[in-house]
SEMAR-242615 format. One line per 10 residues: number of its first residue (from 0); for each residue x, y, z of C-alpha. Coordinates in nm, 2 decimals, always signed. Example, Ala and Ser with C-alpha at 12.3 -4.5 7.8 and 13.67 -1.06 7.14 Angstrom:
2
0 = +1.23/-0.45/+0.78; +1.37/-0.11/+0.71
This chain:
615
0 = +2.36/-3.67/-0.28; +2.08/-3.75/-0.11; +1.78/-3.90/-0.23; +1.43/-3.74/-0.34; +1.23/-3.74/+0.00; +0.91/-3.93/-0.02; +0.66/-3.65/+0.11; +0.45/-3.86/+0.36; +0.13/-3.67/+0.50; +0.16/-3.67/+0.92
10 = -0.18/-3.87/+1.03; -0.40/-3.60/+1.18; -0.36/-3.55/+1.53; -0.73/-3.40/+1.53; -0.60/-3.10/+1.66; -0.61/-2.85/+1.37; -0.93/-2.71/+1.50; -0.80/-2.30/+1.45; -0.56/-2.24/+1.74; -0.79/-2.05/+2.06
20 = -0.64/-1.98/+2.43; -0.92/-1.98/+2.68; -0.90/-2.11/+3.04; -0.82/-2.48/+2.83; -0.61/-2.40/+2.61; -0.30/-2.17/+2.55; -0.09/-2.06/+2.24; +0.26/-1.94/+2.18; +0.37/-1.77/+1.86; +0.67/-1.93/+1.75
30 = +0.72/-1.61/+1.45; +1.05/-1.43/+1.46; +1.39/-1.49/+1.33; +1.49/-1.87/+1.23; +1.80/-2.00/+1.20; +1.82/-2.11/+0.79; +2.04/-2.34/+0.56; +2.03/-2.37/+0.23; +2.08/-2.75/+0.13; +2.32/-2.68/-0.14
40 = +2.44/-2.96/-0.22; +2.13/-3.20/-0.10; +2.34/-3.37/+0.17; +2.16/-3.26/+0.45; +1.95/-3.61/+0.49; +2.28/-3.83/+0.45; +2.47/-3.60/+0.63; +2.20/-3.54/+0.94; +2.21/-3.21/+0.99; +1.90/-3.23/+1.19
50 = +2.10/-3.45/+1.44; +2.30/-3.14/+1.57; +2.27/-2.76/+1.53; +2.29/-2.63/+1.19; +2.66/-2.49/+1.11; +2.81/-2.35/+0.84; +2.69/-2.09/+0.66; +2.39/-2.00/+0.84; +2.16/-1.73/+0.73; +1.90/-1.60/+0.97
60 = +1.54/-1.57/+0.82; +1.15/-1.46/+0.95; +0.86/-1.66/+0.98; +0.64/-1.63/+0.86; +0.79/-1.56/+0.50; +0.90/-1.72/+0.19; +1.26/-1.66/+0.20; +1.29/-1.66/-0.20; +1.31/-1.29/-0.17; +1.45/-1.21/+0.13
70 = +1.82/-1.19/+0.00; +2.04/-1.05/-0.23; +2.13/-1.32/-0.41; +1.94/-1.50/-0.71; +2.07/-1.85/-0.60; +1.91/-1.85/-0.34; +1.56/-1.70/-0.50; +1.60/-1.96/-0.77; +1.70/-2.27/-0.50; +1.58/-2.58/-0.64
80 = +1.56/-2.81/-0.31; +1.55/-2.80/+0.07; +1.63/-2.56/+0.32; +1.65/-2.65/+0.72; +1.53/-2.41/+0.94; +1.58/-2.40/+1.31; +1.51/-2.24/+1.67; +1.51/-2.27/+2.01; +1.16/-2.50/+2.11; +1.08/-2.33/+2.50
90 = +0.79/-2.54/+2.66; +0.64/-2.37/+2.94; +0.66/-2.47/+3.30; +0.32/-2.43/+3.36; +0.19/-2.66/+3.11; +0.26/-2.95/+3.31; -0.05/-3.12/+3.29; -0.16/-3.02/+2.96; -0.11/-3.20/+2.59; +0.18/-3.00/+2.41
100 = +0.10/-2.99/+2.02; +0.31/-2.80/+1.67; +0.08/-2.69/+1.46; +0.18/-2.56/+1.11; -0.03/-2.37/+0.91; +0.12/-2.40/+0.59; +0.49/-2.50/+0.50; +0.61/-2.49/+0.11; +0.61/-2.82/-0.02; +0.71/-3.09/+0.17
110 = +0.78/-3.05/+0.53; +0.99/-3.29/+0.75; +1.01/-3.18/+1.14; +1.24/-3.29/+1.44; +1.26/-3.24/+1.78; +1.66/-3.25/+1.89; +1.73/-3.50/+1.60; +1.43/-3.69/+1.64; +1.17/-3.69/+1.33; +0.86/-3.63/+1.45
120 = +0.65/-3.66/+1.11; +0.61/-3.53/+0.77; +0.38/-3.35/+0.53; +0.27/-3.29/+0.20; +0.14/-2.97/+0.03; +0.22/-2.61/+0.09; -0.13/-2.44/+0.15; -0.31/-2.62/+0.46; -0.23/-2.67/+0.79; -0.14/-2.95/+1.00
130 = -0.04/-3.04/+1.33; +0.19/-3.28/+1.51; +0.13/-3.42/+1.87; +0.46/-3.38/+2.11; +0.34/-3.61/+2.35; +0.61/-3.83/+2.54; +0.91/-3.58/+2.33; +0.85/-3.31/+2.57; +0.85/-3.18/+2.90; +0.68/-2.86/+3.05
140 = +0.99/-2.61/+3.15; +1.24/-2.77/+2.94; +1.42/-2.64/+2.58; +1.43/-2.83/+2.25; +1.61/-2.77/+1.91; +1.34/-2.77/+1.65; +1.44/-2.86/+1.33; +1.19/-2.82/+1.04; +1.29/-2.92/+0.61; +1.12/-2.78/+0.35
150 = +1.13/-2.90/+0.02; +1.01/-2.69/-0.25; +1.03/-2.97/-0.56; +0.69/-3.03/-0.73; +0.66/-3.32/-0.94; +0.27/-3.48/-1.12; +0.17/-3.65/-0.74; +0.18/-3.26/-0.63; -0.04/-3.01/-0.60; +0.09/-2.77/-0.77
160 = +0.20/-3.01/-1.05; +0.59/-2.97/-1.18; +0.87/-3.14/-1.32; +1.22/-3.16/-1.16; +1.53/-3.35/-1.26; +1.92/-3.28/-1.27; +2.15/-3.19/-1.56; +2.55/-3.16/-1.63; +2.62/-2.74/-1.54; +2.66/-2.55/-1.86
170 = +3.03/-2.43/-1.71; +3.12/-2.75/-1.57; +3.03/-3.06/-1.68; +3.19/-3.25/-1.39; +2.88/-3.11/-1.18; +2.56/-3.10/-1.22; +2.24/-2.85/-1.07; +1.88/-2.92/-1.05; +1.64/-2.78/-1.25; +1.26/-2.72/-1.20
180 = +0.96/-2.69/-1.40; +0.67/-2.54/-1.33; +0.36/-2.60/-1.54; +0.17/-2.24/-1.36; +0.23/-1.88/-1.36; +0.34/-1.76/-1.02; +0.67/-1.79/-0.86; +0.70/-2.13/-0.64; +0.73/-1.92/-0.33; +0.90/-2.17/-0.04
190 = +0.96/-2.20/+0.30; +0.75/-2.19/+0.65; +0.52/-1.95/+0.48; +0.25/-1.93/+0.74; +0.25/-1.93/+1.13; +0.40/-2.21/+1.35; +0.26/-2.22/+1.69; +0.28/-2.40/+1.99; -0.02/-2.55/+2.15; -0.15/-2.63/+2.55
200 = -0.42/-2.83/+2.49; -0.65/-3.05/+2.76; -0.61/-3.43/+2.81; -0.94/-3.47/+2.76; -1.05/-3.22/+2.46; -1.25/-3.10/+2.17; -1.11/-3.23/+1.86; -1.32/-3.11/+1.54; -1.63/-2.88/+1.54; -1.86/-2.90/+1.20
210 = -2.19/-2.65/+1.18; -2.44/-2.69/+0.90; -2.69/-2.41/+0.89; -3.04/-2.53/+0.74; -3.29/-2.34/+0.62; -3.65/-2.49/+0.73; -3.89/-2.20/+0.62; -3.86/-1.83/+0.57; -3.81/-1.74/+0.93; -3.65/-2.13/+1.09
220 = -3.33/-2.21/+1.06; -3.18/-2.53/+1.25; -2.79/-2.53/+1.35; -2.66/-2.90/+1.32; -2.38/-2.98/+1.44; -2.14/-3.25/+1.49; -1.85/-3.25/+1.77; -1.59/-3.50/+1.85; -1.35/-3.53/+2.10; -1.08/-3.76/+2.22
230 = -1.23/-3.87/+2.50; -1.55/-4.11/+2.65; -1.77/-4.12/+2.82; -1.80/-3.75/+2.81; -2.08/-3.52/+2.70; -2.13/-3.16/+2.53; -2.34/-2.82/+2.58; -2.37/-2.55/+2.32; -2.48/-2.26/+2.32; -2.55/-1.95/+2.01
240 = -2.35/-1.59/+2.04; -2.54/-1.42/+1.80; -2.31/-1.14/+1.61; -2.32/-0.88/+1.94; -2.21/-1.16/+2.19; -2.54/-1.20/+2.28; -2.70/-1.58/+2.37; -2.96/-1.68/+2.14; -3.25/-1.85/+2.29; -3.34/-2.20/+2.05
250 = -3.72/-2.21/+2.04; -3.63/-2.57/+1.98; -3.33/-2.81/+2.08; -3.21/-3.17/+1.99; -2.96/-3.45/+1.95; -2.71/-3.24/+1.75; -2.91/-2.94/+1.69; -3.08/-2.62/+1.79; -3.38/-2.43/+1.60; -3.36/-2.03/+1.63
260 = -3.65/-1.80/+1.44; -3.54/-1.56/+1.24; -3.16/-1.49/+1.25; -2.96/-1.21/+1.10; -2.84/-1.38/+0.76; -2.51/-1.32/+0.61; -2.50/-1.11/+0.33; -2.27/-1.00/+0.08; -2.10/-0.69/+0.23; -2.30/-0.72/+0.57
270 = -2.10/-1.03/+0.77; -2.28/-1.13/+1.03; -2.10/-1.39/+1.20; -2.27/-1.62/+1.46; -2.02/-1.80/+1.71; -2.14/-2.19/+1.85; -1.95/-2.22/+2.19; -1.88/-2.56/+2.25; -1.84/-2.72/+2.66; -1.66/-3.06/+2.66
280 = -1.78/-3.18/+3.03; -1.66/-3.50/+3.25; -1.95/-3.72/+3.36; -1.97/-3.51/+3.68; -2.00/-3.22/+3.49; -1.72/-3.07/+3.53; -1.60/-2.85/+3.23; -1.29/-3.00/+3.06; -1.24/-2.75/+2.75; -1.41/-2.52/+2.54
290 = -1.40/-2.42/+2.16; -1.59/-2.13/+1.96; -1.66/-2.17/+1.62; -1.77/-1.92/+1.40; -2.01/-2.01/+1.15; -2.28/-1.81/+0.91; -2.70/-1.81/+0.80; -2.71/-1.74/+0.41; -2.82/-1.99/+0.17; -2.66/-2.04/-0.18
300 = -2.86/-2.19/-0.50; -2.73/-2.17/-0.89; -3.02/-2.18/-1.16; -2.92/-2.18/-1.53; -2.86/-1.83/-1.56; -2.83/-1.71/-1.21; -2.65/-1.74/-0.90; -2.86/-1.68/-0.58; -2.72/-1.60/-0.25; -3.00/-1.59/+0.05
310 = -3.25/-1.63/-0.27; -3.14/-1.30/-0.40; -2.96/-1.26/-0.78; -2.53/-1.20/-0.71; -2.35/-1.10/-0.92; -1.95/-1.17/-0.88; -1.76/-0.85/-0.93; -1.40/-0.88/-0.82; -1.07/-1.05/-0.85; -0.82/-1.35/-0.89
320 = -0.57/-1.26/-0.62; -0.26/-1.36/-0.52; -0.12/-1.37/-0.12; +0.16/-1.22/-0.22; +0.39/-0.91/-0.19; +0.73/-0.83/-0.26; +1.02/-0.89/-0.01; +0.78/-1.13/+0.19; +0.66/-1.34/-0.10; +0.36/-1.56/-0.08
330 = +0.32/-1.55/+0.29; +0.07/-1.43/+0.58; +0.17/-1.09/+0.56; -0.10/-0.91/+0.81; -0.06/-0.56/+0.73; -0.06/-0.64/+0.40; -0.34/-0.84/+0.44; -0.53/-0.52/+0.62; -0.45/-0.29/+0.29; -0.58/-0.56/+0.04
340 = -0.94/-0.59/+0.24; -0.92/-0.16/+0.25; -0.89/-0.16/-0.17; -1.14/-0.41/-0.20; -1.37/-0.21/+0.01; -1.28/+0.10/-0.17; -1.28/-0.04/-0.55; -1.64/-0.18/-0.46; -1.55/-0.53/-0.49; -1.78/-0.76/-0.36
350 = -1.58/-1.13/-0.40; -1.25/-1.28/-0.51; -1.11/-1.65/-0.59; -0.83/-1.74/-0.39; -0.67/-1.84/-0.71; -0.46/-2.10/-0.74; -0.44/-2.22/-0.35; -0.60/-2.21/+0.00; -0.56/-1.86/+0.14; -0.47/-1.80/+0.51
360 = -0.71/-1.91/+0.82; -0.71/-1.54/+0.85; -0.84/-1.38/+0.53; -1.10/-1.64/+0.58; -1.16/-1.50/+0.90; -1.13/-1.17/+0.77; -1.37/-1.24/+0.48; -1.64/-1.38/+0.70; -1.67/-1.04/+0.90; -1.65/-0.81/+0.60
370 = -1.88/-1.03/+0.41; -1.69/-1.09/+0.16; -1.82/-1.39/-0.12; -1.54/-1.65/-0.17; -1.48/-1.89/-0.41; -1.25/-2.16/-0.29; -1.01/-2.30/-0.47; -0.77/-2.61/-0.47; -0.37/-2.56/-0.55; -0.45/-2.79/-0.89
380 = -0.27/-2.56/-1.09; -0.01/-2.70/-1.37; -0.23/-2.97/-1.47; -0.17/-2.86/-1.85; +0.14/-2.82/-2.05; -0.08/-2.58/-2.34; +0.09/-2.80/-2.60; -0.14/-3.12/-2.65; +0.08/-3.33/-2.39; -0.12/-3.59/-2.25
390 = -0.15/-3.51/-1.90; -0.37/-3.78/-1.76; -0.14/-4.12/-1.77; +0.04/-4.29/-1.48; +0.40/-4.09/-1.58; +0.18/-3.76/-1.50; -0.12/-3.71/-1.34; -0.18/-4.05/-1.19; -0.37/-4.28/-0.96; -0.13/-4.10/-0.67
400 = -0.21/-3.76/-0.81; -0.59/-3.83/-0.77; -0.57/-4.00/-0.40; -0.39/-3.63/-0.30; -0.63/-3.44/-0.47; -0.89/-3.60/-0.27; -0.71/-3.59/+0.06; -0.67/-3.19/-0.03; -1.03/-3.15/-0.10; -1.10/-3.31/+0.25
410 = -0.87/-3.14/+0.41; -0.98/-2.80/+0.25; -1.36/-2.89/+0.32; -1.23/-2.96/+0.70; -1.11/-2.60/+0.73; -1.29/-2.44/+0.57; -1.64/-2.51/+0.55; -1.77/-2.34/+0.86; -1.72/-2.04/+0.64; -2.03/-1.87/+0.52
420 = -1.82/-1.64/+0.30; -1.73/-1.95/+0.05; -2.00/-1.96/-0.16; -1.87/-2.23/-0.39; -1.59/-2.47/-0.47; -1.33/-2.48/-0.72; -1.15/-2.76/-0.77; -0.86/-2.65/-1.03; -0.81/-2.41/-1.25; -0.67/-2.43/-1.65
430 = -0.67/-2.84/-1.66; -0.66/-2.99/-1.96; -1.02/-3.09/-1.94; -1.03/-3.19/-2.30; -0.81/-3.47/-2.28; -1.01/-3.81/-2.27; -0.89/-3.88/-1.92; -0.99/-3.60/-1.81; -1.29/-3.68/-1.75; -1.26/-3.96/-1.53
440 = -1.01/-3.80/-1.32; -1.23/-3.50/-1.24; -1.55/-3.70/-1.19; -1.38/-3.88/-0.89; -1.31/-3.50/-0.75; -1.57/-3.34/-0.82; -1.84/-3.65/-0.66; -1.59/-3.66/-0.35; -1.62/-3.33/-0.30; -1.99/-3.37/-0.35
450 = -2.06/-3.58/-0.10; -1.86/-3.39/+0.15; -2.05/-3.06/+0.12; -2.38/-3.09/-0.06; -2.46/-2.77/+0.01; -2.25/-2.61/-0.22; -2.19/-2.54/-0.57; -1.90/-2.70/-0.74; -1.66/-2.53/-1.03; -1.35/-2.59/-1.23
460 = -1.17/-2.30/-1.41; -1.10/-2.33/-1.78; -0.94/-2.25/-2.04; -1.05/-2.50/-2.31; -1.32/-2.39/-2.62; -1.66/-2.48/-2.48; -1.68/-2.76/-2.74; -1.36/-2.92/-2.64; -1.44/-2.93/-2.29; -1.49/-3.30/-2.11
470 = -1.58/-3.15/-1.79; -1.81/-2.84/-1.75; -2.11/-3.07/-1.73; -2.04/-3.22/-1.43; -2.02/-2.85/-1.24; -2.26/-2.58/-1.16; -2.12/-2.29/-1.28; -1.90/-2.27/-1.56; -1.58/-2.05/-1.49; -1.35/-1.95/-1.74
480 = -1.05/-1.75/-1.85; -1.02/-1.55/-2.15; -0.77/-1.30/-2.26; -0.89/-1.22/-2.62; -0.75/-0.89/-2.69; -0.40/-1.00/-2.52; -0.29/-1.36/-2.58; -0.54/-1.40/-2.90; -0.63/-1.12/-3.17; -0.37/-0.95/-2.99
490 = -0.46/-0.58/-2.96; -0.74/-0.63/-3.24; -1.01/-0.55/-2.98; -1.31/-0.52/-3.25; -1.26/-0.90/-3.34; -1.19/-1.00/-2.95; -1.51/-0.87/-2.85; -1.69/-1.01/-3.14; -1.51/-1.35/-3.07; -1.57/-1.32/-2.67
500 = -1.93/-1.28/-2.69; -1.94/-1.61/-2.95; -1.75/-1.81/-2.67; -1.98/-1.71/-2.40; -2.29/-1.75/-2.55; -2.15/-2.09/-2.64; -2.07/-2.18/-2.29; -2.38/-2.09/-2.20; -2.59/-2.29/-2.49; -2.40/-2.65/-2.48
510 = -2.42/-2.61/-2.07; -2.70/-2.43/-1.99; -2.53/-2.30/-1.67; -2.48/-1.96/-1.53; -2.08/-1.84/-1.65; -1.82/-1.64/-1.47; -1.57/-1.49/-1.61; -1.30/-1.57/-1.36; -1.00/-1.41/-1.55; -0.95/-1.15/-1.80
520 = -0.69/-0.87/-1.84; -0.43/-0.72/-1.96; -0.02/-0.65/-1.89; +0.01/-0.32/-1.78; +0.28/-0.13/-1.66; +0.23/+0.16/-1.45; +0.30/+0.50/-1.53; +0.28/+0.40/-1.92; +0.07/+0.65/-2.13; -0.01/+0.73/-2.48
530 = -0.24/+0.91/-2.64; -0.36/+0.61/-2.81; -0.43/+0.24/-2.68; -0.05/+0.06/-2.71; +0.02/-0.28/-2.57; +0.12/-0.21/-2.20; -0.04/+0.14/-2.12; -0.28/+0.20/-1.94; -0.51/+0.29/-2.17; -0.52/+0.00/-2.36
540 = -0.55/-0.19/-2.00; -0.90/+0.04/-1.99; -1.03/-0.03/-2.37; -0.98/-0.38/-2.30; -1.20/-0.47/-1.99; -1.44/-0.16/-2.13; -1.48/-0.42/-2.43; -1.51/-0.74/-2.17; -1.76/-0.55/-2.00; -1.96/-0.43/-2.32
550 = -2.00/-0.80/-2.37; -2.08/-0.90/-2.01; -2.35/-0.63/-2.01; -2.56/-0.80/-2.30; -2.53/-1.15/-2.17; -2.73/-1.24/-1.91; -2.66/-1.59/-1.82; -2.31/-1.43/-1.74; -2.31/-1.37/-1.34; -1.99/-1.28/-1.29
560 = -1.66/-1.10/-1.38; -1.32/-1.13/-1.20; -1.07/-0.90/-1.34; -0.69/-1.04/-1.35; -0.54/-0.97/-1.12; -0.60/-0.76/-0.82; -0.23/-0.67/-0.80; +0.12/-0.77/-0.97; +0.31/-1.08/-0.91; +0.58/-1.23/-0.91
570 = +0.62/-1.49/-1.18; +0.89/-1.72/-1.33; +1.14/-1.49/-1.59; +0.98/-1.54/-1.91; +0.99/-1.27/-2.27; +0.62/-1.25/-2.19; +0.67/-1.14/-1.86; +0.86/-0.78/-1.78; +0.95/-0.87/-1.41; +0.69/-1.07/-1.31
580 = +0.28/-1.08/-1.42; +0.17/-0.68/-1.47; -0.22/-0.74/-1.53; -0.28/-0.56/-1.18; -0.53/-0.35/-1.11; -0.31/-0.26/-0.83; +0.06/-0.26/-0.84; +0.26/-0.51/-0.62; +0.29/-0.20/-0.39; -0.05/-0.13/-0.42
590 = -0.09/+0.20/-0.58; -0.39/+0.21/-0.82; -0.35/+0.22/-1.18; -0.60/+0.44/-1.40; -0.86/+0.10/-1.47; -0.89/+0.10/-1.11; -1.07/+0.38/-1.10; -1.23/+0.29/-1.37; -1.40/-0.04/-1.19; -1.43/+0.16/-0.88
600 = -1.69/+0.36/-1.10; -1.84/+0.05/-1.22; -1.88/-0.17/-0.94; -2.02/+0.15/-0.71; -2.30/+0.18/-0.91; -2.63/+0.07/-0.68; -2.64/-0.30/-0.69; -2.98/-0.30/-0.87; -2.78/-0.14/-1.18; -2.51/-0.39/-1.18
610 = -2.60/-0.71/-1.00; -2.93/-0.73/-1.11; -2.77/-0.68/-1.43; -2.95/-0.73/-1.72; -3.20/-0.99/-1.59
């Protein structure tokens, strides 16, 4: 059998500025139906199947999708290991003179790629994208068999952290089968799960873009920005599109930056989206490519018992989501991704964490123009076993673990920064932060991502009893999940809402920060009714966050609640689990159950009734 791959991330090509075709540049989708092999047996390394075409039994899949669910059979949902996908690599004739790039934006876990059984590069983690430089492999008007490995094991240098090993099979001990274990509750959805596209790019070109809106006064704002290219000498223009397309005039310009009076700021639920077009020119110049980058005007501040967006009092009120939906899995899916924006809109939600991973390029994109507030977060899931297991010490979460977690953050930042919509940072959710190591680790994340963006609050999610916690200090805004009512006092909703209020003003007193409530909930199946409020109705899904928001309502260093979840998931089998995680507002189809209406009424009330809240 062949041994566990070392996940090696592919040096960045500096070409995984967000795909654009201009008069520069061209793209080609490569979606559609892939060729697809299940690695059974985990020969497919010692074997090289990536030297020839795949044969055998061949299964034909989409991408972008996970392919967990795409079959009928449960072997193939519950694969531990790699898959090969493959399809036909058609480089244009007319990109002759251009620079041929792959870019990936996500693949589920590890990805290995070649180019007619030649490896190109590798990559680790499922959530961001990356790209890899065909250079001397290709030429324009000629076919290629591409060849792409995913890996879907997770072990403590991941993120998301699991456990994976092999045992004797139960029927036969002359065999074995690999196991997984995953230390977070969604299903480890695999595969190319995002697009892969195919980039013409100029020889001499635009590499990175990076815009940081300052605030100077009440009316001046200064756009810096910082542009980098492959090639030199060469120089730059800019210019502003101001929401309508229109140029904006600077009343004042600069080495790396432009002054504008007065511009339209972004606001929750009014995105307006500025664009900086970028001109790479020769030194006789000539123009040699061009880039547009979207970018924002809002400013973000946190005060003890506030959060301020554009110097204004916000109030969260929305969801931990999933991007997820059954047959598909966790993949870009965008109609689905349409539907989710139109609840959102019609529930009156206002933000959402992309809990536990980096969304799509495209609901960031998405969230920008519908001014939508975003919270962030890194795949650090699984970073606690909930039993007292020491999680911080070199077998687990280790010097390796931490020098990822950094390169994520980076990489994250990279992406996604230009984003006015992402109001703040999270950098894991449900860690053990009361372990002694803790500490330590997180300090090294949360400075490093610090330093990268200044200019924006930091949080971690947790779980932990405000006195345990080793961590909340070091944030601005203290997140956490609670389930009183559910997992503790279970249905005793008198003594959960007496005990929830205790915890948050706790929070509140040993920090002395502004708290969200970034989960709380109930399982919920729909269509379940009784007259009074049982375990899994939907009545007792309503008495519950009624009581949550009963507390939230006399608390006013509590600027936030995010109800879990928007919609059903899917979710490891488990007796706590009835076919996946039912604490949806909406279910995985997305048909409301009663609470939604009930939040629709809540959160559609004028803003000065609800976000000003009781300030």
């Amino acid at each position: 059998m062949d041994p566990e791959p070392k996940a090696i991330s592919t040096p960045s090509t500096g070409d995984c500025l967000y795909p654009q075709a201009n008069r520069f540049r061209d793209v080609r989708d490569l979606g559609g139906m892939w060729r697809l092999k299940i690695d059974w047996d985990d020969q497919g390394l010692s074997e090289a199947w990536h030297s020839q075409p795949l044969s055998g039994e061949i299964l034909h899949a989409p991408v972008p999708a996970a392919y967990n669910d795409l079959f009928a059979d449960a072997k193939i949902r519950d694969h531990v290991g790699a898959v090969y996908y493959e399809t036909e690599l058609q480089i244009p004739a007319t990109w002759k003179s251009q620079s041929i790039h792959l870019r990936f934006d996500a693949a589920a876990h590890h990805a290995t790629v070649w180019l007619d059984g030649k490896e190109l590069g590798k990559h680790k983690g499922g959530f961001l994208p990356f790209a890899i430089d065909l250079g001397a492999h290709v030429s324009a008007g000629r076919a290629y068999r591409l060849t792409v490995r995913c890996d879907n094991r997770l072990d403590w240098t991941c993120l998301p952290a699991g456990e994976h090993w092999e045992e004797p099979h139960p029927s036969d001990p002359s065999r074995t089968r690999r196991r997984q274990e995953i230390h977070f509750d969604f299903i480890n959805d695999t595969g190319l799960t995002r697009p892969v596209r195919l980039l013409a790019l100029p020889e001499r070109r635009i590499t990175s873009v990076s815009i940081c809106p300052r605030r100077k006064s009440v009316s001046l704002w200064t756009v810096e920005y910082s542009i980098n290219s492959n090639s030199d000498p060469c120089v730059t223009s800019v210019r502003i599109l101001d929401p309508d397309e229109k140029e904006v005039i600077p009343i004042e310009s600069g080495r790396n930056f432009l002054a504008l009076e007065s511009p339209r700021l972004w606001k929750p639920g009014d995105g307006q989206v500025y664009t900086l077009e970028v001109a790479l020119q020769d030194e006789l110049g000539s123009t040699l490519d061009t880039y547009r980058q979207t970018f924002g005007f809002r400013t973000v501040e946190t005060l003890s018992d506030s959060f301020l967006i554009n110097g204004q009092e916000f109030y969260f009120r929305g969801f931990g989501k999933h991007e997820e939906s059954a047959t598909r899995g966790r993949c870009l899916d965008l109609p689905m991704l349409t539907k989710d924006f139109s609840l959102l809109k019609w529930i009156g939600a206002n933000s959402i964490r992309t809990s536990h991973y980096p969304y799509s390029e495209e609901f960031m994109q998405m969230a920008d123009r519908a001014g939508l507030v975003v919270i962030d977060e890194a795949p650090a899931v699984g970073f606690n076993q909930f039993d007292g297991t020491p999680v911080y010490h070199p077998d687990k979460a280790n010097e390796k673990t931490l020098a990822h977690h950094l390169d994520v953050m980076g990489d994250l930042l990279a992406r996604d920064s230009h984003h006015p919509s992402v109001v703040m940072w999270s950098v894991a959710n449900e860690a053990a932060t009361e372990q002694e190591a803790a500490r330590p680790y997180f300090k090294s994340v949360i400075e490093g991502t610090r330093q990268l963006d200044p200019s924006r609050p930091i949080t971690i999610v947790e779980d932990r009893a405000p006195s345990q916690s080793l961590v909340a200090d070091m944030v601005d805004v203290v997140s956490i999940n609670r389930y009183f009512g559910w997992y503790q006092y279970c249905a005793d909703l008198d003594l959960a809402e007496v005990k929830l209020e205790e915890d948050m003003r706790e929070w509140h007193e040993r920090f002395d920060k502004p708290v969200i409530m970034a989960e709380y909930g109930a399982d919920t199946i729909h269509g379940f009714h009784s007259v009074t409020e049982d375990l899994f109705t939907e009545e007792f899904q309503i008495a519950t966050v009624s009581r949550y928001h009963a507390v939230f309502d006399r608390l006013p260093h509590v600027i936030g609640e995010h109800i879990w979840n928007f919609a059903d998931f899917a979710t490891k089998p488990g007796i706590k689990r009835i076919w996946g995680n039912r604490k949806g507002v909406f279910t995985r189809e997305r048909h409301p159950k009663s609470v939604a209406h009930v939040l629709r009424e809540r959160w559609s009330q004028t803003p000065q009734k609800i976000d000003a809240h009781n300030k």
